[in-house]
C-alpha positions in Angstrom: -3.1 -69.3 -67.3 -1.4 -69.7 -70.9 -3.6 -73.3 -70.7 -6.8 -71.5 -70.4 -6.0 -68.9 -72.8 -5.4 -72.0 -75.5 -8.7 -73.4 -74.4 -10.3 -70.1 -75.2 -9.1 -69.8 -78.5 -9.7 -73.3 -79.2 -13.0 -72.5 -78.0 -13.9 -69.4 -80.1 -12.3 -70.9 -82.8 -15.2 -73.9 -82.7 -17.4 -71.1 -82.0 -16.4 -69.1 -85.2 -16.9 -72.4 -87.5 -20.2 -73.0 -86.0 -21.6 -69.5 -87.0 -19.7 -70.0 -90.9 -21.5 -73.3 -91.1 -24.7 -72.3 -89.9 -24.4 -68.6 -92.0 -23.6 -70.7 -94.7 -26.5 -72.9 -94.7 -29.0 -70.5 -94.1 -27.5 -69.2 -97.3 -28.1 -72.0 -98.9 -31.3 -71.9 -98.3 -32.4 -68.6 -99.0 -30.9 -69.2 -102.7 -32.5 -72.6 -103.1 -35.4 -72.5 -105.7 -39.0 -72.4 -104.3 -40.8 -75.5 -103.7 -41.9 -77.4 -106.7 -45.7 -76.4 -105.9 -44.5 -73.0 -106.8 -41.8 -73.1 -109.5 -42.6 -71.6 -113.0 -42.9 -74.3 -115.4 -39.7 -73.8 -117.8 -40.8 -71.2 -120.7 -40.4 -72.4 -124.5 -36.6 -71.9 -125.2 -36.0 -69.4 -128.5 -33.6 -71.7 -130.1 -35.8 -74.8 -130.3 -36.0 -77.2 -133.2 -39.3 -78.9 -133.1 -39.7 -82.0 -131.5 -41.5 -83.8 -134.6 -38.5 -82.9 -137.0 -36.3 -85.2 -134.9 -37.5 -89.2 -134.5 -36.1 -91.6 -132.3 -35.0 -93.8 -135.0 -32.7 -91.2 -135.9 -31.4 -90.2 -132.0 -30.9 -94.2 -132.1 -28.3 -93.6 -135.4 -26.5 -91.3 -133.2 -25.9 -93.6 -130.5 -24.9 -96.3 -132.7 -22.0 -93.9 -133.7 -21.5 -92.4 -130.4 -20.0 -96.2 -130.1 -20.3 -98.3 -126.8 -21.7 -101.0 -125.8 -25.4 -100.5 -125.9 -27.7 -102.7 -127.1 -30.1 -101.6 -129.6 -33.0 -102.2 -127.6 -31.2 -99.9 -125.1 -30.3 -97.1 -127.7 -33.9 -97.2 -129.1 -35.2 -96.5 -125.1 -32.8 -93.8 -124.8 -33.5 -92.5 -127.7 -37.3 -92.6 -127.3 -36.4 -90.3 -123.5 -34.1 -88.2 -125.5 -37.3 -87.3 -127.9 -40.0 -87.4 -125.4 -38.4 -84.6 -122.8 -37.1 -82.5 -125.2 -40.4 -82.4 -126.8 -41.8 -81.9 -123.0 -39.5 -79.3 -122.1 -39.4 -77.0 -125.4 -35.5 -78.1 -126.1 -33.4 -79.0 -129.0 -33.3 -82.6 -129.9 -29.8 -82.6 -131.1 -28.9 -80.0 -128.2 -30.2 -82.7 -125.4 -28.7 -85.6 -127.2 -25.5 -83.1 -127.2 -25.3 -82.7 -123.9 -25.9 -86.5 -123.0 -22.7 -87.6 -125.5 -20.4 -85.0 -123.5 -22.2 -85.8 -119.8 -22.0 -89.5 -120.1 -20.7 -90.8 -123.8 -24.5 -92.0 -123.9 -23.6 -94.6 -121.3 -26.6 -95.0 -118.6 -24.8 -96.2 -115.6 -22.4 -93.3 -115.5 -21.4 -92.1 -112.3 -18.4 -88.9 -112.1 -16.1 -88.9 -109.4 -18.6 -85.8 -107.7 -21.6 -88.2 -107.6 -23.7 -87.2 -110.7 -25.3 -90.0 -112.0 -26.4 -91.7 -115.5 -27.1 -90.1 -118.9 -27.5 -86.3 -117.9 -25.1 -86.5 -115.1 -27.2 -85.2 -113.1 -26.3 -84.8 -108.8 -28.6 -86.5 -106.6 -29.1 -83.5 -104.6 -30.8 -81.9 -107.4 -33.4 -84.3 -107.2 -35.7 -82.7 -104.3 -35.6 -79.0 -105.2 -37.2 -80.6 -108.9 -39.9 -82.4 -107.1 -39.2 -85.1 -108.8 -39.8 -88.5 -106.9 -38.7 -91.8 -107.5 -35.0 -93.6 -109.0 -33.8 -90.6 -111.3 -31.1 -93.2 -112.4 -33.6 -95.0 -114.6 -33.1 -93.8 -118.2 -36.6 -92.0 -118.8 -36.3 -90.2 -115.2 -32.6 -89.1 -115.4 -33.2 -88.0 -119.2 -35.8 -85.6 -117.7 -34.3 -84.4 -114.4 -31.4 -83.2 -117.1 -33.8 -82.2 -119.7 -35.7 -80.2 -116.5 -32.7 -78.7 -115.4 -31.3 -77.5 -118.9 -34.4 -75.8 -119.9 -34.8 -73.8 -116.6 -30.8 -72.6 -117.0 -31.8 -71.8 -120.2 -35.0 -70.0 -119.4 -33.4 -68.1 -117.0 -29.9 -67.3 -118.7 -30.4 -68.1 -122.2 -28.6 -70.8 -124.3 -25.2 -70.1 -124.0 -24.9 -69.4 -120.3 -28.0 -72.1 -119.4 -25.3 -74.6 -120.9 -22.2 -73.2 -119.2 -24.2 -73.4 -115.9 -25.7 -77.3 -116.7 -22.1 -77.6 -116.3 -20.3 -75.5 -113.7 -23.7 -74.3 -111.6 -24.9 -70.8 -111.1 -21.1 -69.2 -110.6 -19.8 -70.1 -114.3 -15.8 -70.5 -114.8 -15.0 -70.8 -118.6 -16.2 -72.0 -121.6 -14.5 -75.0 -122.5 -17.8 -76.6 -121.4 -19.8 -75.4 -123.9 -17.3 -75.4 -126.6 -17.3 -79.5 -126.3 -21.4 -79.1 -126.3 -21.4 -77.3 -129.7 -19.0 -79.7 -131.2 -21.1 -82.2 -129.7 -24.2 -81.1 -131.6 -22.3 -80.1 -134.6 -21.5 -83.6 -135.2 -24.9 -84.6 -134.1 -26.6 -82.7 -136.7 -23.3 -84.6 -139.0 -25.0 -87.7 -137.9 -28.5 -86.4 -138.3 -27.8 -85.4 -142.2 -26.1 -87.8 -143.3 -28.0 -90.8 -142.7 
């Protein structure tokens, strides 16, 4: 008798983590973002520079100090991505080529220890709810699956917050994130001006 009761327990207890996975991921996809057919195209974001005041020469100068190993033929293509999305998606020149330095260091074939991939760091799972097709981990697709992603946060949340959650997702945990962003751009701007 005592063996049946353990098999019952045992029994509910695969039971219970059946319903917490399947609650979990019906979850999931009640707060996934509609279908690409019927997202909102990002709005303009209030804080942009415009996208002519910024060349790609220049974005090239701040890779060159960002240090590395990139070539300058590589620096001038990210660079020319950098320019080309931000311009596409309303954003800040010197905010996108922020947020690249503190994703990746500039460096394309960056990969974190969660999976997110090249320049913009950005997780392959991402990839589908954009509708975005193809290999995001070239360095005009990732720039813009990034570029994509940080104008809708900022849309939706404005600057400060669309930054925090680039970073940490929809449920935000500190600041430290954006802190290393603004410094980022700070010195950008450094760069920018003084060459």
């Amino acid at each position: 008798m005592a063996n049946r009761s353990r098999q019952q327990k045992k029994h509910l207890s695969r039971s219970g983590v059946a319903v917490m996975a399947l609650v979990g991921g019906v979850l999931l996809w009640l707060s996934s973002p509609p279908p690409p057919d019927e997202a909102p195209a990002p709005a303009p974001v209030a804080e942009s520079a415009p996208a002519a005041s910024i060349d790609s020469s220049a974005i090239a100068r701040v890779l060159t100090h960002a240090g590395g190993t990139l070539s300058e033929p590589e620096r001038e293509r990210i660079a020319r991505a950098v320019v080309r999305y931000s311009a596409k998606y309303d954003l800040d020149t010197e905010l996108v080529t922020a947020v690249m330095l503190v994703e990746s260091r500039g460096l394309p074939s960056a990969r974190s220890a969660k999976g997110a991939m090249g320049l913009m760091q950005v997780m392959p799972a991402m990839i589908g709810p954009l509708g975005m097709a193809g290999n995001f981990t070239t360095v005009e697709s990732n720039v813009e699956a990034g570029c994509l992603i940080l104008a809708d946060n900022i849309r939706r949340m404005g600057e400060p917050d669309g930054i925090l959650a680039y970073f940490w997702g929809p449920h935000i945990r500190g600041d430290a994130y954006l802190e290393r962003v603004q410094a980022a751009r700070a010195e950008v701007r450094r760069i920018l001006r003084s060459s």
